[in-house]
C-alpha positions, 0 to 999 in steps of 0.5 A: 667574837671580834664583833662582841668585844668591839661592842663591848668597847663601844658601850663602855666608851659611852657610858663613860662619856655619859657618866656625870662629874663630880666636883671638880678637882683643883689644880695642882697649884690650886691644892697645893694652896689651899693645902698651904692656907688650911694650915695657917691660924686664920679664917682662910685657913679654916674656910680652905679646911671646911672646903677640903672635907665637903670636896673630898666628901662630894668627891666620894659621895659622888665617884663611880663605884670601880674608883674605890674613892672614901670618905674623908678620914676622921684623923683629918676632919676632927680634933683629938677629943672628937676623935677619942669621943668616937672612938669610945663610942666606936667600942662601945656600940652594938648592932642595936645601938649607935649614937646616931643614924646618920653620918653627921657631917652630911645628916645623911645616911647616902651622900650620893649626889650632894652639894655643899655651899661654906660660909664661914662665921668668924674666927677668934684666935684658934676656934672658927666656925662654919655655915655648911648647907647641903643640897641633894638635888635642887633644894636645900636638905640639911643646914649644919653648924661647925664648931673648928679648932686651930690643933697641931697646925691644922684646922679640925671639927670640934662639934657640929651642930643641927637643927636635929642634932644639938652638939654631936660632941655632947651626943657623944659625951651622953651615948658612951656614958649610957653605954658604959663608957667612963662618960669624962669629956676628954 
């Protein structure tokens, strides 16, 4: 029995130093600065927001299944009306219906293994936006659009924008209204 758990150790022990990492974490002042630049009203602050959410999104895309990491939370990610938008469409949706079959902030539908490099396209007064591209592997999958607004003191997704996916907010908009939503853009 003794030699069983011993073994049991042993596998455990290498399978842990095999598996791969994810992005890494920051450091404590490292997070705690780019927690402090994400609220200020400036491109860096937008540029620290876009990096927290595609971090947290590796971060969850990426963790063993036993650490129970999420997904980055909509309340952190997008402004109040995405959030109503998705909200509605939340409600209104059935088994057979969605506004769409992917997650679109990776276009994915499985995250595993993804890999996102920022470019920030410029700020003018409390709206930023945002070049993200997403890697799976070796190659570039998925190029996306942010729309970001300067909300409540913080950065947030006001649209997002693909080469499949015009406007996610007007996507919104169109699916809560075929659905029977009041289709008012909040």
């Amino acid at each position: 029995m003794r030699r069983v758990v011993l073994a049991l150790a042993a596998l455990a022990l290498l399978a842990a130093c095999k598996r791969e990492a994810g992005p890494p974490a920051p450091t404590a002042p490292v997070a705690a600065a780019m927690a402090e630049d994400e609220m200020s009203q400036t491109l860096k602050g937008a540029e620290a927001f876009v990096t927290r959410v595609y971090r947290e999104f590796e971060g969850f895309a990426n963790a063993p299944p036993e650490t129970m990491a999420q997904p980055p939370e909509n309340a952190r990610v997008y402004d109040k009306s995405m959030l109503a938008l998705l909200a509605q469409a939340e409600r209104l949706a059935s088994d057979e219906s969605a506004p769409w079959e992917a997650d679109p902030l990776c276009e994915c539908q499985d995250p595993a293994g993804m890999t996102s490099a920022i470019e920030m396209t410029g700020q003018t007064g409390a709206t930023a936006g945002a070049k993200v591209k997403l890697g799976f592997g070796p190659k570039v999958w998925q190029e996306l659009v942010l729309d970001l607004i300067f909300e409540d003191g913080h950065w947030r997704v006001h649209d997002i924008k693909t080469g499949d996916l015009p406007s996610a907010r007007e996507t919104l908009v169109r699916f809560n209204k075929e659905m029977g939503g009041a289709g008012k853009k909040p």
